[in-house]
Each structure stands twice: as structure tokens, then as C-alpha cells.
PAPALO-807683 format. One line per field, with one value per atom (N, C-alpha, C): residue number from 1; residue in three letters; atom name; x, y, z. Coordinates in nm, 3 decimals. Each point is the difference from the previous one (the first is absolute). Example, Ala and Ser with C-alpha at 12.3 -4.5 7.8 and 13.67 -1.06 7.14 Angstrom:
PAPALO-807683
n	1;1;1;2;2;2
res	Ala;Ala;Ala;Ser;Ser;Ser
atom	N;CA;C;N;CA;C
x	1.319;-0.089;0.090;-0.035;0.082;-0.077
y	-0.569;0.119;0.120;0.105;0.119;0.109
z	0.780;0.000;0.000;-0.072;0.006;0.073
***
This chain:
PAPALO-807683
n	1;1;1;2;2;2;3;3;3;4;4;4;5;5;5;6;6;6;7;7;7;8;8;8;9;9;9;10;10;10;11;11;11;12;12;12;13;13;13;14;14;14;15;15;15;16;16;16;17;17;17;18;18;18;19;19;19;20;20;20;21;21;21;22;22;22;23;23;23;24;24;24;25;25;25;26;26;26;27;27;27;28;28;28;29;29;29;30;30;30;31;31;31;32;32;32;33;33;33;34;34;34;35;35;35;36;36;36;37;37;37;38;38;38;39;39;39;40;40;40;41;41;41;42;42;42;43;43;43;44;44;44;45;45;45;46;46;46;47;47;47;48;48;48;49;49;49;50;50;50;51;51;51;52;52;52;53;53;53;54;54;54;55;55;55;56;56;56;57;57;57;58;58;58;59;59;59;60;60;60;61;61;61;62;62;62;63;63;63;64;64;64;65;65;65;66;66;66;67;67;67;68;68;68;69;69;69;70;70;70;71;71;71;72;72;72;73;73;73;74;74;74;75;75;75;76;76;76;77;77;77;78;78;78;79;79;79;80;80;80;81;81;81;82;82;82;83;83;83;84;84;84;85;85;85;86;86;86;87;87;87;88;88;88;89;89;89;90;90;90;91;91;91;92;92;92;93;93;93;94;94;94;95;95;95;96;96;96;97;97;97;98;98;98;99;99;99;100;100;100;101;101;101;102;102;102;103;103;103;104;104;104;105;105;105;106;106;106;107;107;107;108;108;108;109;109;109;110;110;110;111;111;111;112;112;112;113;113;113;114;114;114;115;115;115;116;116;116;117;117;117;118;118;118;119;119;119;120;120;120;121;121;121;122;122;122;123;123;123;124;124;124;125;125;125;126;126;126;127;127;127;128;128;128;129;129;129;130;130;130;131;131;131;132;132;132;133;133;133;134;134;134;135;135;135;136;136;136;137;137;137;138;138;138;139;139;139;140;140;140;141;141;141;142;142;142;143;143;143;144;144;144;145;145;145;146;146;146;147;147;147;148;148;148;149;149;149;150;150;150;151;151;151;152;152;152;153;153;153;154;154;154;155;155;155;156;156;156;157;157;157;158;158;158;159;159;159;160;160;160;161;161;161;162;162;162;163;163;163;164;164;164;165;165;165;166;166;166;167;167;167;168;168;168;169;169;169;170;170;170;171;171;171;172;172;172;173;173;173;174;174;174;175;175;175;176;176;176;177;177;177;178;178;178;179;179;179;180;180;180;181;181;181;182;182;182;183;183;183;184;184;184;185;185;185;186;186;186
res	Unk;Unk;Unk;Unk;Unk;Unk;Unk;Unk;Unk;Unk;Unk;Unk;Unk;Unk;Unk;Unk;Unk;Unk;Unk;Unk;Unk;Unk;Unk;Unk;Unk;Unk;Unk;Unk;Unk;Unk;Unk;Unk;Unk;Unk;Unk;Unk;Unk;Unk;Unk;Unk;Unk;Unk;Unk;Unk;Unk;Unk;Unk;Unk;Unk;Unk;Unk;Unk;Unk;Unk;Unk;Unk;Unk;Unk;Unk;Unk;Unk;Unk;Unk;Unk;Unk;Unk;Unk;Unk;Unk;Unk;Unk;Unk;Unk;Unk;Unk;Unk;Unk;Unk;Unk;Unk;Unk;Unk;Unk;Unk;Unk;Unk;Unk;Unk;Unk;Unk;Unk;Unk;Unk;Unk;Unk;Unk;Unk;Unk;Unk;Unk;Unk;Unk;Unk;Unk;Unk;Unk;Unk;Unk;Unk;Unk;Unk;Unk;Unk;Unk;Unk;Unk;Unk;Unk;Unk;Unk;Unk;Unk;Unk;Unk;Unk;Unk;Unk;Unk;Unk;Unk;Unk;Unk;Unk;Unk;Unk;Unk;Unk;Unk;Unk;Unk;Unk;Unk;Unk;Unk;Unk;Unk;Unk;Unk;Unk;Unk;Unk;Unk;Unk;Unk;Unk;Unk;Unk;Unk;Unk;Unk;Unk;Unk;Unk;Unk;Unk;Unk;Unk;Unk;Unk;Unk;Unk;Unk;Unk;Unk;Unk;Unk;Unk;Unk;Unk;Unk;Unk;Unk;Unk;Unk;Unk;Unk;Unk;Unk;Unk;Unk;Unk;Unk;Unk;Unk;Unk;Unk;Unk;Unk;Unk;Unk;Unk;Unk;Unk;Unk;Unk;Unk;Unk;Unk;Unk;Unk;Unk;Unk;Unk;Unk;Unk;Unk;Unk;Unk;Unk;Unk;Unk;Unk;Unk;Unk;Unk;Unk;Unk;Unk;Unk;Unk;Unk;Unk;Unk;Unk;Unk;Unk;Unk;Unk;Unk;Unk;Unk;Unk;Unk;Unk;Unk;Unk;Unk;Unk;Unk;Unk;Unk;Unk;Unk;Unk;Unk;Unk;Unk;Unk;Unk;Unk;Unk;Unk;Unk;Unk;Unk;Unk;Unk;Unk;Unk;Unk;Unk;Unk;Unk;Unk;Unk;Unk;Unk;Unk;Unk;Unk;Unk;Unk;Unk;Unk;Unk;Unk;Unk;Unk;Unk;Unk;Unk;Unk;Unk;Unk;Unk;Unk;Unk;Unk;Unk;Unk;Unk;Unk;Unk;Unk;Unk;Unk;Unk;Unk;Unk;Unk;Unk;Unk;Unk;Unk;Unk;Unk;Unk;Unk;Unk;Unk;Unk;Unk;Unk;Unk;Unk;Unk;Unk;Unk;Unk;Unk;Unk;Unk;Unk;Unk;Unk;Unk;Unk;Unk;Unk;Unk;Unk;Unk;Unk;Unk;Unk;Unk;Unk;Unk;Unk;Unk;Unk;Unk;Unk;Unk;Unk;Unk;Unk;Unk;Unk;Unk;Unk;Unk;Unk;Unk;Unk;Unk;Unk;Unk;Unk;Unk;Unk;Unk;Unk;Unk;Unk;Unk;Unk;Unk;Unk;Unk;Unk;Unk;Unk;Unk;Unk;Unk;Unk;Unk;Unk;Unk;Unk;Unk;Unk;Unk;Unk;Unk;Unk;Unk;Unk;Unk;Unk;Unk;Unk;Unk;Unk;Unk;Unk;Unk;Unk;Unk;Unk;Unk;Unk;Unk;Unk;Unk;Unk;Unk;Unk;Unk;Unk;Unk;Unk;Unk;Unk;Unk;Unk;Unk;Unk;Unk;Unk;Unk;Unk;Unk;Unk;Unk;Unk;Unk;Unk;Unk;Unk;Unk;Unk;Unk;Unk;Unk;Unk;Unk;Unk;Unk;Unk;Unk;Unk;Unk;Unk;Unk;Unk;Unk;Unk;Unk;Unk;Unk;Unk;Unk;Unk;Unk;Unk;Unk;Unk;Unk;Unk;Unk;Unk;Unk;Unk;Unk;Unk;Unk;Unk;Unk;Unk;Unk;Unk;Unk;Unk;Unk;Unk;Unk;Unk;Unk;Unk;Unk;Unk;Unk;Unk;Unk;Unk;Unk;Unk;Unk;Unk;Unk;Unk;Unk;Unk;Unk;Unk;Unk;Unk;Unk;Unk;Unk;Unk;Unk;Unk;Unk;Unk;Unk;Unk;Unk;Unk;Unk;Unk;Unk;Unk;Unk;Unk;Unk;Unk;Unk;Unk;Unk;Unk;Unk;Unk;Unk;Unk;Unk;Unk;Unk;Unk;Unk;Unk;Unk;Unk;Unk;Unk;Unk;Unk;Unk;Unk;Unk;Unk;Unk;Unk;Unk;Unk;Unk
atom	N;CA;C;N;CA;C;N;CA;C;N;CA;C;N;CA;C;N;CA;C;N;CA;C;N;CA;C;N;CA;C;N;CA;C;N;CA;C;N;CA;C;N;CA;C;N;CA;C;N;CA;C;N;CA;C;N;CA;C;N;CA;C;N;CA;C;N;CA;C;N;CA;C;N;CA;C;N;CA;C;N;CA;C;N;CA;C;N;CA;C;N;CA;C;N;CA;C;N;CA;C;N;CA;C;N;CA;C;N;CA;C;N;CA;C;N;CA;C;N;CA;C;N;CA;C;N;CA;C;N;CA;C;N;CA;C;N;CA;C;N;CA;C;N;CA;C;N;CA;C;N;CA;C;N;CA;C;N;CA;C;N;CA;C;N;CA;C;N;CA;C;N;CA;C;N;CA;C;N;CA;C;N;CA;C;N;CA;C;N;CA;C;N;CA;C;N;CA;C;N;CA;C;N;CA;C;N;CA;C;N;CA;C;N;CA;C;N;CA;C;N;CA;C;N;CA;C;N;CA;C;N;CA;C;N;CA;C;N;CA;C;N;CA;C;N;CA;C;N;CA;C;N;CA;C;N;CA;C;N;CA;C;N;CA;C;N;CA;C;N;CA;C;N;CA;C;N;CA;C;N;CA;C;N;CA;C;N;CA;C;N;CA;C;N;CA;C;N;CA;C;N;CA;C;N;CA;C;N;CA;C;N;CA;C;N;CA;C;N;CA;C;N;CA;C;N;CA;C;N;CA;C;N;CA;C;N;CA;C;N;CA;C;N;CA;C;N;CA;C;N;CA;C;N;CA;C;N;CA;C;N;CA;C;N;CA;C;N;CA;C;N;CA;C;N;CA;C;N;CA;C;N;CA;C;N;CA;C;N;CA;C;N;CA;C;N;CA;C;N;CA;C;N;CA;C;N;CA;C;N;CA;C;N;CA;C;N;CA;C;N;CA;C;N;CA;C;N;CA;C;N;CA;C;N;CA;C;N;CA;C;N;CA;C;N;CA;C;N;CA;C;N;CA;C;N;CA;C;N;CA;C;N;CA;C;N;CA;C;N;CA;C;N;CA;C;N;CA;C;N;CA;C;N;CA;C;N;CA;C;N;CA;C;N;CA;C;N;CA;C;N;CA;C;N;CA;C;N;CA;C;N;CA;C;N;CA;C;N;CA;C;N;CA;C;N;CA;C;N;CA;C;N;CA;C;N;CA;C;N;CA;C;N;CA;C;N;CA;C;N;CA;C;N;CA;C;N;CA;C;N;CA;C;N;CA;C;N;CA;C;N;CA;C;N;CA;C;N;CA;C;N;CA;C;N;CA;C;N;CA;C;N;CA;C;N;CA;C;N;CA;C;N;CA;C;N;CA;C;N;CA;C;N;CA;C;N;CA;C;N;CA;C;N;CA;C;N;CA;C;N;CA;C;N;CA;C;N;CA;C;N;CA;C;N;CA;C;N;CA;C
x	0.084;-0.084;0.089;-0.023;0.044;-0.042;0.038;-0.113;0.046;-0.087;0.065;-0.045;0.074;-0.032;0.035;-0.058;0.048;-0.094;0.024;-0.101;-0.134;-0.156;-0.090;0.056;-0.017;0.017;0.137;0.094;0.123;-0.030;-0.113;0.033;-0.068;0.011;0.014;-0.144;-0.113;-0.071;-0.001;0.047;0.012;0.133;0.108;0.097;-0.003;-0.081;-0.041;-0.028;-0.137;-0.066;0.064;0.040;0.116;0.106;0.069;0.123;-0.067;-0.096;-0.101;0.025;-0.099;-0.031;0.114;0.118;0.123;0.034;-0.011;0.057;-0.119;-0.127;-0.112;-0.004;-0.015;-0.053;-0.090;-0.118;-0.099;0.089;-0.121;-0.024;-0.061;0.046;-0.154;0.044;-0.102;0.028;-0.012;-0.008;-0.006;-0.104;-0.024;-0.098;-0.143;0.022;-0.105;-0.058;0.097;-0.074;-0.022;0.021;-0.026;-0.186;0.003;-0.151;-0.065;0.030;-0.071;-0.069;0.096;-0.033;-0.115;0.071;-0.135;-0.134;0.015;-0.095;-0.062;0.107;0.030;0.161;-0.003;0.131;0.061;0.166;0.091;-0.049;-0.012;-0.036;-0.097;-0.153;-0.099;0.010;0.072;0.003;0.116;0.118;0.099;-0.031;-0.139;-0.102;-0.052;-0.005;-0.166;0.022;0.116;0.058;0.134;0.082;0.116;0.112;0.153;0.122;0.022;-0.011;0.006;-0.073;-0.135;-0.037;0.016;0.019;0.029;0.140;0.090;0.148;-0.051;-0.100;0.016;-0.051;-0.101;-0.052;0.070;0.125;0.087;0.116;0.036;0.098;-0.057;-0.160;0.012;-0.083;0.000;0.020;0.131;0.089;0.115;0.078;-0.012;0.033;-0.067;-0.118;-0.070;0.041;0.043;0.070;0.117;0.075;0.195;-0.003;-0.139;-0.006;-0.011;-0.118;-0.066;-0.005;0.081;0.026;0.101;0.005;0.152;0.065;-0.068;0.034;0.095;-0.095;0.045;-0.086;0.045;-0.092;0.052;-0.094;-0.005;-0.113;0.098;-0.038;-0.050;-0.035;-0.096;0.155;-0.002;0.115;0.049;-0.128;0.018;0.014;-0.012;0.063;0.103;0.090;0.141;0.030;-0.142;0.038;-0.033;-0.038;-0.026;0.124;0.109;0.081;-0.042;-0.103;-0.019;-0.045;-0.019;-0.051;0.152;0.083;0.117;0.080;0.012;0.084;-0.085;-0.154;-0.048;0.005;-0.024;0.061;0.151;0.070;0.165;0.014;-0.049;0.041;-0.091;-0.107;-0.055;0.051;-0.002;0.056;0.099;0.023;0.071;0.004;0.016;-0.055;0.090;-0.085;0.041;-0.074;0.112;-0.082;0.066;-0.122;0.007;-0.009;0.097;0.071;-0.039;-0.077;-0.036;-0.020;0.083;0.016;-0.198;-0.033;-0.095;-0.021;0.067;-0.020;-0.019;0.035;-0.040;-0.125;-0.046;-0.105;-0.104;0.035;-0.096;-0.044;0.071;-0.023;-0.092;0.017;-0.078;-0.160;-0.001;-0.124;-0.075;0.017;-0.029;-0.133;-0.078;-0.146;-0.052;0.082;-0.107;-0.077;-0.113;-0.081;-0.047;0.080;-0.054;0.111;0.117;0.112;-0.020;-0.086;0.014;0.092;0.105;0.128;0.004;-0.045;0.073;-0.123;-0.107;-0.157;0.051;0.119;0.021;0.046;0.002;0.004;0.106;0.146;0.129;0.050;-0.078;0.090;0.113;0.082;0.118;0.063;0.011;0.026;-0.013;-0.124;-0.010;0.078;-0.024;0.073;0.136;0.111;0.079;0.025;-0.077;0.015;-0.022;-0.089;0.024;0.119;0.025;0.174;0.056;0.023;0.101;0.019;-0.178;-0.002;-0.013;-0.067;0.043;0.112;0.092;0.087;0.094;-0.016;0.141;-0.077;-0.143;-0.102;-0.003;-0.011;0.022;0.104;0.106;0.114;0.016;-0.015;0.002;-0.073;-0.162;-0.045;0.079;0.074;0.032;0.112;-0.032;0.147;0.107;-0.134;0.117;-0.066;0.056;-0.044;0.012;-0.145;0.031;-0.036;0.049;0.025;-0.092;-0.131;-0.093;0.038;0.108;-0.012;-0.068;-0.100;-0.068;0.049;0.076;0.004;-0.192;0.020;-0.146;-0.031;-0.098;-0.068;0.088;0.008;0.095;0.104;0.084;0.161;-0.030;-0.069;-0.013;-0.007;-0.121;-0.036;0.160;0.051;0.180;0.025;0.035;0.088;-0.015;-0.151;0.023;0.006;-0.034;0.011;0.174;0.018;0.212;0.058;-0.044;-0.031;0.017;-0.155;-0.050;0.116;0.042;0.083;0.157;0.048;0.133;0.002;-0.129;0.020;-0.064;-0.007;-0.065;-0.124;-0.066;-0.191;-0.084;-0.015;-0.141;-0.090;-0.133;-0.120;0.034;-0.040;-0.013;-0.056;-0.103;-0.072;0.109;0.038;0.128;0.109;0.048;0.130;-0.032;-0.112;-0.092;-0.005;-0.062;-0.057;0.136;0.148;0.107;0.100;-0.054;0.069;-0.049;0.100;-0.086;0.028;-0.062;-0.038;0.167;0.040;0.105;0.013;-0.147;0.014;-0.070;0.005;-0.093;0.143;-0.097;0.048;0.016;0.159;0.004;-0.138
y	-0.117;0.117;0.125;0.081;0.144;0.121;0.071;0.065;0.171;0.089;0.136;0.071;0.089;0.049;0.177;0.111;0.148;0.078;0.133;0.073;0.016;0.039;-0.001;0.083;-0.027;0.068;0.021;-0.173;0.006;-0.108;-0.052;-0.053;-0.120;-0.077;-0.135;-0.084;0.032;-0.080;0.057;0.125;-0.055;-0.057;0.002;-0.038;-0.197;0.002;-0.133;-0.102;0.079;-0.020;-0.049;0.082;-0.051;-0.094;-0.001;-0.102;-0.109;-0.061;-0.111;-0.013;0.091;-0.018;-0.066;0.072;-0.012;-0.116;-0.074;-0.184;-0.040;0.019;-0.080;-0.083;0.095;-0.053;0.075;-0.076;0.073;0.173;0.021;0.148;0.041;0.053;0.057;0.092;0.118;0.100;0.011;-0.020;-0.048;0.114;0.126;0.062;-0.016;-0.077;-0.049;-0.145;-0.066;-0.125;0.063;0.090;0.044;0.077;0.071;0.046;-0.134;-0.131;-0.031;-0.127;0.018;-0.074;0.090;0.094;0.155;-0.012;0.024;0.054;0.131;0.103;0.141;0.018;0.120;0.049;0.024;-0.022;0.021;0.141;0.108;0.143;0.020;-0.083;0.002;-0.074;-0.122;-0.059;0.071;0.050;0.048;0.134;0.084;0.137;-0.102;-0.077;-0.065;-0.049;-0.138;-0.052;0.028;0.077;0.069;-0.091;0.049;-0.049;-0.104;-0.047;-0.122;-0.099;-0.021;-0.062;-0.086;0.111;-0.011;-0.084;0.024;-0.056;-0.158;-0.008;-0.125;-0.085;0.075;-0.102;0.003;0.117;0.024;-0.140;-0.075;-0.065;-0.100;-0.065;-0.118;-0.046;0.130;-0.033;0.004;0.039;-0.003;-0.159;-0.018;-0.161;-0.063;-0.005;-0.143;0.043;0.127;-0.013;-0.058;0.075;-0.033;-0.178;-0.074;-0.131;-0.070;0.071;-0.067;0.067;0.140;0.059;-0.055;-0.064;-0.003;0.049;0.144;0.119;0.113;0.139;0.091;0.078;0.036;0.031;0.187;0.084;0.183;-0.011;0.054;0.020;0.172;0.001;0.160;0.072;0.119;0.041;-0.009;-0.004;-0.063;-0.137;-0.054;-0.141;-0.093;0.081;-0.017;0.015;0.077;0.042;-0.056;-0.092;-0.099;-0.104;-0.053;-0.079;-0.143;-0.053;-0.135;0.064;0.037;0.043;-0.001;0.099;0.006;-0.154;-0.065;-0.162;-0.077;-0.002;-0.097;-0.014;0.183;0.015;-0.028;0.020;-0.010;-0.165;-0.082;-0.138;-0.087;0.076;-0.053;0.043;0.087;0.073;0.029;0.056;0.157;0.060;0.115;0.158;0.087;0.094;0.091;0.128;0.078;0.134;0.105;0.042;0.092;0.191;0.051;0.098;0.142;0.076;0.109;0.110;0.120;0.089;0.073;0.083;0.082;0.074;0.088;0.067;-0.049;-0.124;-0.060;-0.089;-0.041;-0.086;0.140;0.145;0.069;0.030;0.000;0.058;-0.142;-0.122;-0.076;0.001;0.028;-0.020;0.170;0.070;0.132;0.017;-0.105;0.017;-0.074;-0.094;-0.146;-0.020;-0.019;0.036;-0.098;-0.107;-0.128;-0.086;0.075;-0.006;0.018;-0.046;0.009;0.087;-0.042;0.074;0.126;0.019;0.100;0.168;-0.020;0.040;0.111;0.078;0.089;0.095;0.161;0.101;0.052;-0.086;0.022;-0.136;-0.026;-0.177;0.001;0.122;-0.035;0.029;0.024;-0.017;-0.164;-0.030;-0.091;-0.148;0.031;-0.084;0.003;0.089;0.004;-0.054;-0.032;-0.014;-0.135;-0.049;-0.176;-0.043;0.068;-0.011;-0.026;0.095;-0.025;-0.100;-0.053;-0.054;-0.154;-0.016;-0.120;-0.027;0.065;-0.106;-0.081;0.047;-0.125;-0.083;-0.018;-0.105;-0.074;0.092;-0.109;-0.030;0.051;-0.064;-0.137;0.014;-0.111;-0.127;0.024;-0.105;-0.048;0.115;-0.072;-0.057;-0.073;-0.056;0.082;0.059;0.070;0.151;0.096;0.176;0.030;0.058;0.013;0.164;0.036;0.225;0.011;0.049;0.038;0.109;0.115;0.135;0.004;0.007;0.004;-0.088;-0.112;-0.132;0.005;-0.050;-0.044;-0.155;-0.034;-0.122;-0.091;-0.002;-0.096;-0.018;0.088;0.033;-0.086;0.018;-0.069;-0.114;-0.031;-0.184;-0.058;0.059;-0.067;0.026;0.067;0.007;-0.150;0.014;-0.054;-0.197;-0.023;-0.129;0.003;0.113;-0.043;-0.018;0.033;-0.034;-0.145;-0.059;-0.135;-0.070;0.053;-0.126;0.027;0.096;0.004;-0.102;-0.007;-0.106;-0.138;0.028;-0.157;0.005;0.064;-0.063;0.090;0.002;0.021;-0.140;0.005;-0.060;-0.085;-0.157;-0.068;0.005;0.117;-0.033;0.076;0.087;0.091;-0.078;-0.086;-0.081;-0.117;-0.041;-0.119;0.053;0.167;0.026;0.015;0.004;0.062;-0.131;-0.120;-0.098;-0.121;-0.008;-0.069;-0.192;-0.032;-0.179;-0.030;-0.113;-0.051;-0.057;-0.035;-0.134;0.086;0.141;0.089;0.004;0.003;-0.031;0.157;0.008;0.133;0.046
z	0.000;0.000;0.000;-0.107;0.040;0.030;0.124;0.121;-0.113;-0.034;0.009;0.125;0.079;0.111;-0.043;0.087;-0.029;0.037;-0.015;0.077;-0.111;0.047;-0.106;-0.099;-0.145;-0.139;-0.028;0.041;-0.061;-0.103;-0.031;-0.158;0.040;0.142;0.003;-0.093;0.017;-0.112;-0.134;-0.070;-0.112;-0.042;0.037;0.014;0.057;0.075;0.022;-0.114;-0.043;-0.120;-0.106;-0.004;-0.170;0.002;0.142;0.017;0.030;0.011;0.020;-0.120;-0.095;-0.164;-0.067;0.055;-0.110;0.038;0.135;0.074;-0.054;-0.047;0.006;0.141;0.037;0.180;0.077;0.087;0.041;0.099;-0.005;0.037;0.120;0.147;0.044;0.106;0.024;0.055;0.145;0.096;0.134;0.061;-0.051;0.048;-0.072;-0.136;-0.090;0.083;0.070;0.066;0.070;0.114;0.140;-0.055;-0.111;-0.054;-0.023;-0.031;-0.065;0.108;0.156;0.136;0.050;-0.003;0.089;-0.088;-0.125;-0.060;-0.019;0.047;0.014;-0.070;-0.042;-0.009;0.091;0.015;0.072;0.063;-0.081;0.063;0.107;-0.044;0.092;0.177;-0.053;0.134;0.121;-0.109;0.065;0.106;-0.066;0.049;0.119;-0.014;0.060;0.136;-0.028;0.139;0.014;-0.079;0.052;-0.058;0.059;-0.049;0.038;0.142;0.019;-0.029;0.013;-0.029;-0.156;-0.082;-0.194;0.014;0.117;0.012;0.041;0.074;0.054;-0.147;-0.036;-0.112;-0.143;-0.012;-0.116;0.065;0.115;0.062;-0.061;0.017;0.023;-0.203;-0.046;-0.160;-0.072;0.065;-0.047;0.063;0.105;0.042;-0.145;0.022;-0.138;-0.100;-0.092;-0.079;-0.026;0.109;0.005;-0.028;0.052;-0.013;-0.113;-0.072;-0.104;-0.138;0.003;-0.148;-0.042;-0.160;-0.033;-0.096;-0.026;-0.075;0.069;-0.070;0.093;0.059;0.108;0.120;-0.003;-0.027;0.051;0.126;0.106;0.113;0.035;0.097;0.006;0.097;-0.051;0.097;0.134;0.065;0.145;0.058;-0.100;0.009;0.111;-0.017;0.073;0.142;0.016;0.107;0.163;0.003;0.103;-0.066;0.134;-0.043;-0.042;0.035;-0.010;-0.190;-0.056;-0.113;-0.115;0.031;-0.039;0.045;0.101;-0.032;-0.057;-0.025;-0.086;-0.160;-0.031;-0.129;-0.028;0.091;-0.041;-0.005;0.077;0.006;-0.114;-0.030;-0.123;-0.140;0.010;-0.143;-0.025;-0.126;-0.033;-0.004;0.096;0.037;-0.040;-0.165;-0.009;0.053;0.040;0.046;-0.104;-0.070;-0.096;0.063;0.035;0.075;-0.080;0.034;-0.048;0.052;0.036;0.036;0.020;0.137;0.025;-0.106;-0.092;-0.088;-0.128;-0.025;-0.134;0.023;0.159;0.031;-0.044;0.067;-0.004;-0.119;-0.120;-0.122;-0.063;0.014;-0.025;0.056;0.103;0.105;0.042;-0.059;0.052;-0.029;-0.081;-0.048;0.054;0.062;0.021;0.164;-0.017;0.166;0.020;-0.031;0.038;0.102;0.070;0.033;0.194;0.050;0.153;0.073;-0.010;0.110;-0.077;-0.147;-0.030;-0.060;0.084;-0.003;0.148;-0.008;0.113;-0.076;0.095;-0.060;-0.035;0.031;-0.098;-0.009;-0.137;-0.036;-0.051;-0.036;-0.061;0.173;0.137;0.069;0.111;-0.072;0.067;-0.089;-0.123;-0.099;0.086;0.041;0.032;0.163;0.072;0.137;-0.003;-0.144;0.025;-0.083;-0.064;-0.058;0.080;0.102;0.143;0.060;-0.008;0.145;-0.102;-0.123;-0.044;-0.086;-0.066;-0.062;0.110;0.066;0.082;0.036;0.005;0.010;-0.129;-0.128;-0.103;-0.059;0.026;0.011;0.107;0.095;0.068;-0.070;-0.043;-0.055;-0.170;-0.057;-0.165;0.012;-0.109;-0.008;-0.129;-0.084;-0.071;0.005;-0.045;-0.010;-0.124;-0.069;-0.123;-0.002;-0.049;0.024;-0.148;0.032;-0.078;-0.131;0.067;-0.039;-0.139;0.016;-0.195;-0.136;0.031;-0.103;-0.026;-0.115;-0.029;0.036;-0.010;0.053;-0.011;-0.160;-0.054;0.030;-0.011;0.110;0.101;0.128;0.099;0.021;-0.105;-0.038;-0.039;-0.072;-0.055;0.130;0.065;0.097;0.099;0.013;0.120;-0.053;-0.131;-0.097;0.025;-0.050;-0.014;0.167;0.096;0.142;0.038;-0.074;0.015;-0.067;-0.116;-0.069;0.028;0.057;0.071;0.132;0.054;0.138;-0.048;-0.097;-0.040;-0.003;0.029;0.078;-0.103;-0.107;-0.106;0.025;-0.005;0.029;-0.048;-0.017;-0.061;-0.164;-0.019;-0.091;-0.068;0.011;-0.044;-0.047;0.043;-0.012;-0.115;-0.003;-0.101;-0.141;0.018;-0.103;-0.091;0.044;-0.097;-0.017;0.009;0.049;-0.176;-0.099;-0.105;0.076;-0.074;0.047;-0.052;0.039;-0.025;-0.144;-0.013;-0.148;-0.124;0.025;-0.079;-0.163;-0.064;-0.160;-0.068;-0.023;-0.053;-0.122
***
């Protein structure tokens, strides 16, 4: 399984998305299962019964994934942040944390009001105070750091494939698909 981890609106599901596409390996968004357990959006329940509670039930959808996905897994930015959360992803997966500066998260996300933590009256401040307070949190959970600064999607998807195949570990379906049969007839 490969985990992307980072703060909200550093890339990780569409960036997810496509490096699935490009291994042909499932896909899934961890705040898309967490909507699809509730039956509310992440936003409403998060208003409704608060941070913790969304943590306890963001913990124990991220356990049955780390178990039973064997794609790649985009996690919600807060992810990481309960430790039993960060060693289950690290001992299951491959955790990249896709690293994106407050000011390039902000220029991505400055429209979007569907963003919980970031629905306060200076988000490029607050963008910055979970900078602080999480990268050495997602650092701790990755195993590798991939530096966003404006590569496009694609950039990233290579990056983090030439990653996989410097340590050996592209998916199975990845390794099959480039592999011709032994007895195959020029």
C-alpha cells in the first residue's frame, strides 16, 4: 500500500489518483470512506460533533484501510496526528508525505469552503501554524519527502514511481505489466 500524507490542498488525492492510474492499482480517499461510513460530509459532522470525535472515527477508518487497501491510500491532513495512526500507516505502507509550503497550500485553497480547519478569519495564518505544528509530525510518519514547490501532477507521479523503483517496491501490478513472458515469439 502506498499512504500520501500532507497538509489539506497539497495535492494528495489528485496526485493519488493518477499514481494509482499510472500502477493500475486501486484508489481511495480516506475522507471519501470516512463520508461514505457517516453519511454526511467530513465538514458537517466535523461542525456537528467536533474534532475529536471525527479523529476517533478518522483512526478507526484508517486502521481497516492500512489493512485491506492494496493500492493507494490519500489521507485527510489530520491524519497523522494521533500516533497510533502514523505507526499503522508507516508499518503498513509507503508513506509519502507530499510537503507544501502555507503559501503555495494557500494559493491552491483560497476559494475552497469546504476545508474545516481552514473556515477561520486568517487562513493563510492558520495554514501556517499547522505547518509548524505538523511537518515534524509528517515527517515522522513518511518514509520518503517529496517537496511539492509547483512540479505538476505528473512531475510528482514520476517522482514518487522513480522512488518505488530505486527501492525495489512498485505494485505488483506495475512490475507484471512491463515484464514480457519468457516463451513470447519475437
Amino acid at each position: 500500500m502506498l499512504v500520501l500524507v500532507g497538509l489539506p490542498g497539497s495535492g494528495k488525492t489528485t496526485v493519488g489518483r493518477q499514481l494509482a492510474r499510472r500502477l493500475s492499482i486501486p484508489f481511495v480517499d480516506s475522507d471519501h470512506a470516512i463520508e461514505n461510513r457517516l453519511g454526511c460530509s467530513v465538514r458537517e459532522y466535523f461542525e456537528r460533533e467536533g474534532e475529536d470525535r471525527f479523529r476517533d472515527i478518522e483512526s478507526d477508518v484508517l486502521d481497516d484501510l492500512s489493512q485491506n487497501h492494496p493500492g493507494v491510500l490519500s489521507t485527510g491532513g489530520g491524519s497523522v496526528l494521533r500516533p497510533e495512526n502514523r505507526q499503522r500507516l508507516r508499518e503498513r505502507g509507503r508513506v509519502f508525505y507530499l510537503r507544501s509550503s502555507p503559501e503555495e497550500v494557500f494559493r491552491r485553497l483560497r476559494y475552497d469552503q469546504n476545508r474545516p480547519l481552514l473556515q477561520v478569519s486568517d487562513p493563510m495564518a492558520r495554514l501556517r501554524d499547522l505547518f509548524e505544528t505538523r511537518d515534524p509530525i509528517y515527517k515522522e510518519a513518511a518514509h520518503y519527502v517529496i517537496e511539492t514547490n509547483r512540479p505538476s501532477v505528473s512531475t510528482l507521479v514520476h517522482m514518487i514511481i522513480r522512488q518505488l523503483e530505486h527501492i525495489g517496491e512498485l505494485p505488483p501490478a506495475q512490475k507484471t505489466a512491463n515484464v514480457q513472458p519468457t516463451n513470447a515469439r519475437p
